[in-house]
C-alpha positions as CSV (number, residue, x, y, z in Angstrom):
1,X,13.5,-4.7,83.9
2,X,9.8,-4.8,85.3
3,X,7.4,-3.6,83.0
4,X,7.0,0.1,84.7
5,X,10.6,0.6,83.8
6,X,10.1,-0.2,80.5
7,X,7.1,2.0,79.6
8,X,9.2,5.0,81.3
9,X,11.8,4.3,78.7
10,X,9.7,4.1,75.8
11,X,7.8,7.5,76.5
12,X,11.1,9.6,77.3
13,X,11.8,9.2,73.4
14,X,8.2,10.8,72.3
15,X,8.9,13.5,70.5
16,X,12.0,13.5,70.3
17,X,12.7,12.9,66.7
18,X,9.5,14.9,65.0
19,X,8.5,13.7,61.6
20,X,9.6,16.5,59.2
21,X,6.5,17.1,56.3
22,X,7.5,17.5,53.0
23,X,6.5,21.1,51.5
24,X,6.0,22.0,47.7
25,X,5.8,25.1,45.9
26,X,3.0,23.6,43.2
27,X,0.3,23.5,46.1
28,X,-1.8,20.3,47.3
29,X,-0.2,17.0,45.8
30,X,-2.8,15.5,43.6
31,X,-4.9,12.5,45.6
32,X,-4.1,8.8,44.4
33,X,-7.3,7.5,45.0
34,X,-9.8,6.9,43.1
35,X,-12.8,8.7,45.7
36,X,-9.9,11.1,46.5
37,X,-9.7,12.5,42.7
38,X,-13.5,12.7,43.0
39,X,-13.7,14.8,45.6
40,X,-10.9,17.1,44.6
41,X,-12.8,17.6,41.1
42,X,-16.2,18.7,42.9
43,X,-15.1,22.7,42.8
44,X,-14.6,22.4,39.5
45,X,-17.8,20.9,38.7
46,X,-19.6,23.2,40.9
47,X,-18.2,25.9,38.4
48,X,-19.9,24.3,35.8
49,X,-23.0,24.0,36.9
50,X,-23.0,27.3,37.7
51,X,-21.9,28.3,34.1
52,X,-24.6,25.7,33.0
53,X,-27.5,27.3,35.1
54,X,-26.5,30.8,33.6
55,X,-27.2,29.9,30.3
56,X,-30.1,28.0,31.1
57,X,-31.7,30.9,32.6
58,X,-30.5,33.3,29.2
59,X,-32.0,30.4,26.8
60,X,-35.1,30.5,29.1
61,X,-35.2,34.2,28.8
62,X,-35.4,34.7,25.4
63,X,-37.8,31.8,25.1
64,X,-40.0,34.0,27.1
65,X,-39.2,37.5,25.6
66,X,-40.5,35.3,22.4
67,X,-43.7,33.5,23.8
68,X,-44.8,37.2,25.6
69,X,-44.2,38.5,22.0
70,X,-41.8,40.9,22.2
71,X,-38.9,41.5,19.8
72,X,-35.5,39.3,20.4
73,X,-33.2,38.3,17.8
74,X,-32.9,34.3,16.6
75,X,-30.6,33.1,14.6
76,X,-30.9,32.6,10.8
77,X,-29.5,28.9,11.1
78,X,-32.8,28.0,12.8
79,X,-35.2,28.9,10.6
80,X,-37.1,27.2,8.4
81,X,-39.5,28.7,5.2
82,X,-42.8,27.4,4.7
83,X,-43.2,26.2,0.7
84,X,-46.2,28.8,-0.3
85,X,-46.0,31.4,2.3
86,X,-43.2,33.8,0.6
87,X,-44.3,36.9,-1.3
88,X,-43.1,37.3,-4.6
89,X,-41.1,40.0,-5.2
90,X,-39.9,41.6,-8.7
91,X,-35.8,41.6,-9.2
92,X,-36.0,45.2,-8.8
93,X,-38.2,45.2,-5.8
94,X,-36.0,42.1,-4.3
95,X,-32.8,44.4,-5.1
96,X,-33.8,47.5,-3.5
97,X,-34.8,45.6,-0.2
98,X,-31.7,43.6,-0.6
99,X,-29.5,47.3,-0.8
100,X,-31.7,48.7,1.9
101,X,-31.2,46.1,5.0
102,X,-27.2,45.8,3.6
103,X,-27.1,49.2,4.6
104,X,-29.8,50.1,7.4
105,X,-31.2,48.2,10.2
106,X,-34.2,45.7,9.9
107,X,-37.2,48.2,11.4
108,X,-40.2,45.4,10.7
109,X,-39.2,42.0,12.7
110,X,-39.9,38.7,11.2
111,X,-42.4,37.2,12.3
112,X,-42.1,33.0,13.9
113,X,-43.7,30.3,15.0
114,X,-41.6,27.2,17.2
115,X,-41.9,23.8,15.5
116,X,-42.3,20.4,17.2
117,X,-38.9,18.9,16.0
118,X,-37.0,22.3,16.8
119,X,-36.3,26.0,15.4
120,X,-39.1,27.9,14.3
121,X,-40.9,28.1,10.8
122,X,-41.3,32.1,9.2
123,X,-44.8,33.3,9.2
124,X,-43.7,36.4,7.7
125,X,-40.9,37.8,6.2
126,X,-39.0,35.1,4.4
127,X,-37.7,37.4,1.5
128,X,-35.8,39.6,4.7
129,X,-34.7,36.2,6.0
130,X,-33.3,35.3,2.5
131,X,-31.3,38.5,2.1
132,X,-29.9,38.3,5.7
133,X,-28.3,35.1,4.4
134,X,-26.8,36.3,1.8
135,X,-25.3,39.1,3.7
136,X,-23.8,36.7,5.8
137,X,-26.0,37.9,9.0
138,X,-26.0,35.2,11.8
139,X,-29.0,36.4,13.4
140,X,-32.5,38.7,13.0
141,X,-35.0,40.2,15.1
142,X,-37.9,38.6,15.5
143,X,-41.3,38.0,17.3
144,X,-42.8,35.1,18.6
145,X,-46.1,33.8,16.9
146,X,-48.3,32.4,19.9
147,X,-50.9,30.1,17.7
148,X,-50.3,26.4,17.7
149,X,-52.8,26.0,15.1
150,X,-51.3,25.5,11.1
151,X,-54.6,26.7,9.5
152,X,-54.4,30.0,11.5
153,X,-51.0,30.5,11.1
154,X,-51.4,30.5,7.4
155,X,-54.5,32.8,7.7
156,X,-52.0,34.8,9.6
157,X,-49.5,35.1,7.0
158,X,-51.7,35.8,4.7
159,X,-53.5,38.6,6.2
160,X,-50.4,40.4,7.4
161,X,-49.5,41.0,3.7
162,X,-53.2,41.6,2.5
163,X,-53.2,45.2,2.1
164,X,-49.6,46.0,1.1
165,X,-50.0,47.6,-1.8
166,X,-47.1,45.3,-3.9
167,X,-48.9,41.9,-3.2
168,X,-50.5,40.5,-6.4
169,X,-54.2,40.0,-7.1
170,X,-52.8,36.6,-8.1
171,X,-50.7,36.1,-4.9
172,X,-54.3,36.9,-3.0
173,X,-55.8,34.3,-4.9
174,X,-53.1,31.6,-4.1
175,X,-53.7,32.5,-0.3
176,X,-57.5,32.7,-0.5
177,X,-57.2,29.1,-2.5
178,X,-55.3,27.7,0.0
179,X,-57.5,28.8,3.0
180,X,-60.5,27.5,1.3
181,X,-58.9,24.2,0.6
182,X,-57.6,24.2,4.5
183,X,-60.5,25.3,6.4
184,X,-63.7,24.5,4.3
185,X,-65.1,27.8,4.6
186,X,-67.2,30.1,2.3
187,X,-65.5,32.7,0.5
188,X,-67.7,35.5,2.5
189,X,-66.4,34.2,5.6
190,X,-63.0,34.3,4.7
191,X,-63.3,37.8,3.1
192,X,-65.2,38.9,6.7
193,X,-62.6,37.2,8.7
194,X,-59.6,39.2,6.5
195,X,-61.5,42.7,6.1
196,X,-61.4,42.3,2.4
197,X,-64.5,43.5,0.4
198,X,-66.4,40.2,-0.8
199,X,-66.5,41.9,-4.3
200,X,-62.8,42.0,-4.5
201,X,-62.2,38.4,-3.1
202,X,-64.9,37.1,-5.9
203,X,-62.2,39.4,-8.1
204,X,-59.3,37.4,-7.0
205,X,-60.9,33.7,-6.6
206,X,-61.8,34.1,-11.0
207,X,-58.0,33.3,-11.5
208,X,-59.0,29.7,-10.7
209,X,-61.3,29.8,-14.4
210,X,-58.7,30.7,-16.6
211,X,-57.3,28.3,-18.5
212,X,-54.5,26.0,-17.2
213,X,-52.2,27.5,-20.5
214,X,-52.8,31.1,-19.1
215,X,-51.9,30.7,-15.4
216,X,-48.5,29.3,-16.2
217,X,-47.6,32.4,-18.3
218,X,-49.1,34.5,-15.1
219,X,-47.3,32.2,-12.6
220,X,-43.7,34.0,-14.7
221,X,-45.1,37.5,-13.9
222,X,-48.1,37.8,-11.6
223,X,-48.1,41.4,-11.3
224,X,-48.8,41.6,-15.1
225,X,-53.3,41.0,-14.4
226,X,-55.0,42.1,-12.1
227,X,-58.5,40.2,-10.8
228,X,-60.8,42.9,-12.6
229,X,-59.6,41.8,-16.3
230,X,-58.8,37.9,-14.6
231,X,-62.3,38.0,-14.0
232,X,-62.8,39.6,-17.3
233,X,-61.3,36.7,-19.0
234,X,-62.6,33.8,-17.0
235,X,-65.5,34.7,-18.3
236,X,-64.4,34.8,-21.4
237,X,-63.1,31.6,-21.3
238,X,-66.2,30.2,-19.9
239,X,-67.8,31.3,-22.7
240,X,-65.4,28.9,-24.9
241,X,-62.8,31.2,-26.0
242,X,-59.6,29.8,-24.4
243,X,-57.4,29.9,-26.7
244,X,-58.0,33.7,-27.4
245,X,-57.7,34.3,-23.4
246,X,-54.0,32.2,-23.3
247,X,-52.9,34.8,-26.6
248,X,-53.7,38.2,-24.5
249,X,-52.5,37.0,-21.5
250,X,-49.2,36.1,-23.1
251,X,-49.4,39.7,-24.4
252,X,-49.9,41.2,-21.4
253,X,-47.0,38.8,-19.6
254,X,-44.9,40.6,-22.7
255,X,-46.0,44.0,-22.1
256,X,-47.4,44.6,-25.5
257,X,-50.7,45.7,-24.5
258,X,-52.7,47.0,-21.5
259,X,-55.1,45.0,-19.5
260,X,-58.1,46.4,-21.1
261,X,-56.7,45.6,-24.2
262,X,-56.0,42.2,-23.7
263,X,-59.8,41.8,-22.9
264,X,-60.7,43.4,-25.8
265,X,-58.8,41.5,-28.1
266,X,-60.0,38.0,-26.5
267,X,-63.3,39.3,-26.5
268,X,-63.0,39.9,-30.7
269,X,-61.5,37.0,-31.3
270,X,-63.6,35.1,-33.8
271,X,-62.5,31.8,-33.4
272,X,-65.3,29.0,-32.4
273,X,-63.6,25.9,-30.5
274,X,-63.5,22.7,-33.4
275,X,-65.7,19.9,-33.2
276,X,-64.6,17.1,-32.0
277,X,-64.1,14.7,-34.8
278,X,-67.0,12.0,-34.6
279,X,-66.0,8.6,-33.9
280,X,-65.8,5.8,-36.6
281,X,-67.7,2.1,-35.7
282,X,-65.2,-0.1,-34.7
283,X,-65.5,-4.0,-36.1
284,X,-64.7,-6.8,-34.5
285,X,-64.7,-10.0,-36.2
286,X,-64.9,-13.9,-35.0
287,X,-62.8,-15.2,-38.2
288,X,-64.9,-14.3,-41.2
289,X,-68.2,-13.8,-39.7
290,X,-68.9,-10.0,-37.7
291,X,-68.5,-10.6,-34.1
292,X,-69.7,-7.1,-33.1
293,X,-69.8,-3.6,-33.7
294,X,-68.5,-0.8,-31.2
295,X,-70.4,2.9,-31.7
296,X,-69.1,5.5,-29.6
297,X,-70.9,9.1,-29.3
298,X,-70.6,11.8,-26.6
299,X,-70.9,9.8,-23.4
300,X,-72.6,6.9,-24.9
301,X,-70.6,3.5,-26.0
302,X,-73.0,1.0,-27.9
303,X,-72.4,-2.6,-28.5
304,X,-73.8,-4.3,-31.9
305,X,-73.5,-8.3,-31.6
306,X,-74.4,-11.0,-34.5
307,X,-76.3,-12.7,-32.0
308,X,-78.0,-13.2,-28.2
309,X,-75.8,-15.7,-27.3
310,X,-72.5,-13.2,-28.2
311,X,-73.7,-10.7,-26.1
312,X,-74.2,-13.4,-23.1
313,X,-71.0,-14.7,-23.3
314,X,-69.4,-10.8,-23.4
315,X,-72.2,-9.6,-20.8
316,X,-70.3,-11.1,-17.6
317,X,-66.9,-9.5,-18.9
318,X,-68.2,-6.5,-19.9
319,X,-69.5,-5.8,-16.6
320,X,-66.2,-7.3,-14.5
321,X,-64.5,-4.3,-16.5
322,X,-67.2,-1.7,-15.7
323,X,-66.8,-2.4,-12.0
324,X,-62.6,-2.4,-12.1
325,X,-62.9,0.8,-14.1
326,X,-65.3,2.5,-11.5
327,X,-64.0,1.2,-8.2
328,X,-67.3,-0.5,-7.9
329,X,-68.8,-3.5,-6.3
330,X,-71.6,-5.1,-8.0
């Protein structure tokens, strides 16, 4: 058969036996492939991009509701106190806030500032950020506090609760304290910069001269004093009468007397601070014979030796402890 014939034969059985395709009711058989599975996943992880971008853009929304400063909610896991910054609050006054937001919405939002390693730290507001938490509340509303700077944040937080008329002389003070130790200002400038009458600041800044005794009793209750009769007993304890000012305080922590009565009662108390026992000499000896004789008076330490050649040989050690005890370098 010639080649011609051949080919003739070969195409008269084209398509005459068609292939039959397999069909299935559970859609697209799965590709074996390795690139084949790839591709058949890239719908699905279009969809989540998609879901991805959409919460990006909410996240990135609220982050700017926040940084414009208007009110959005955060939620209570994120927040973290500030140790200082937190009014405080009687158990009665803590209760009735406590019964009022279990009951009614918050009208005054907290106040935040975003931190470096995440979350945000309370300006203002930490006692309604406690009591959501008790409640179980996952969330609060809050506004975004737009200064980076720590020393005017906590001028900040200060000066929002200035003038409320349940923050404690002594609460003032702490604040005041605080801001002087952070910025290095005068007290006028700080009592310009917070609208506060320079006579009341001065008021407030006398809790620092009362004796250590009396401002732990105050720390238990500070709205028991308030800076007219703190300054009233500084004064009093300038004037050497400590003990007397610790005694009235503790009955004024008690509620046995008023505030003008605790000054008056420190102020007639008769008792003069004791002398301070006067030192005895002090006698060293070199086996039977006086070595040297140690004197001490007020701030004055005197050395007595048996001779010149004693007080050589001590001179050089003497002055090595001088200079350890003073940091100092001859």
């Amino acid at each position: 058969m010639s080649i011609k014939d051949r080919l003739a034969a070969k195409s008269a059985t084209i398509g005459s036996n068609p292939k039959v395709l397999k069909t299935s009711d559970e859609g697209p058989a799965r590709p074996k492939t390795a690139p084949g599975q790839l591709m058949s996943s890239i719908p699905f992880l279009a969809e989540k991009e998609r879901e991805l971008s959409a919460m990006s853009q909410e996240n990135e929304k609220l982050r700017e509701q926040l940084r414009s400063g208007g009110v959005s909610e955060v939620a209570i896991s994120e927040l973290h106190e500030v140790q200082g910054r937190r009014r405080r609050l009687t158990m009665e006054q803590y209760s009735e806030l406590r019964e009022n937001l279990r009951q009614n919405a918050l009208v005054q939002a907290i106040t935040v500032r975003a931190r470096d390693t995440g979350g945000y730290e309370i300006v203002s507001g930490h006692n309604r950020v406690a009591i959501f938490r008790e409640l179980g509340r996952e969330r609060i509303p809050a506004v975004f506090f737009k200064e980076p700077d720590d020393t005017a944040t906590e001028a900040s937080a200060l000066y929002a609760n200035l003038f409320q008329p349940d923050l404690t002389d002594y609460e003032k003070y702490l604040g005041f304290k605080k801001l002087l130790e952070q910025t290095g200002k005068q007290q006028k400038e700080l009592a310009r910069e917070s609208g506060a009458d320079e006579g009341s600041v001065s008021r407030w800044m006398s809790f620092g001269d009362l004796p250590p005794d009396a401002i732990a009793i105050i720390e238990t209750k500070p709205s028991c004093i308030g800076g007219k009769a703190a300054m009233a007993l500084a004064s009093l304890s300038r004037e050497g009468k400590s003990d007397a000012v610790v005694q009235a305080v503790k009955a004024l922590a008690a509620g046995n007397i008023t505030q003008e009565a605790a000054v008056r009662l420190a102020k007639e108390n008769k008792t003069t601070p004791a002398k301070p026992a006067r030192a005895a000499p002090v006698t060293f000896r070199q086996g039977a014979k006086v070595y040297c004789k140690v004197i001490g008076a007020k701030e004055t330490i005197r050395i007595d030796f048996h001779s010149e050649e004693a007080r050589v040989a001590a001179e050089e050690a003497i002055h090595a402890v001088l200079a350890n005890f003073s940091g100092s370098k001859r």
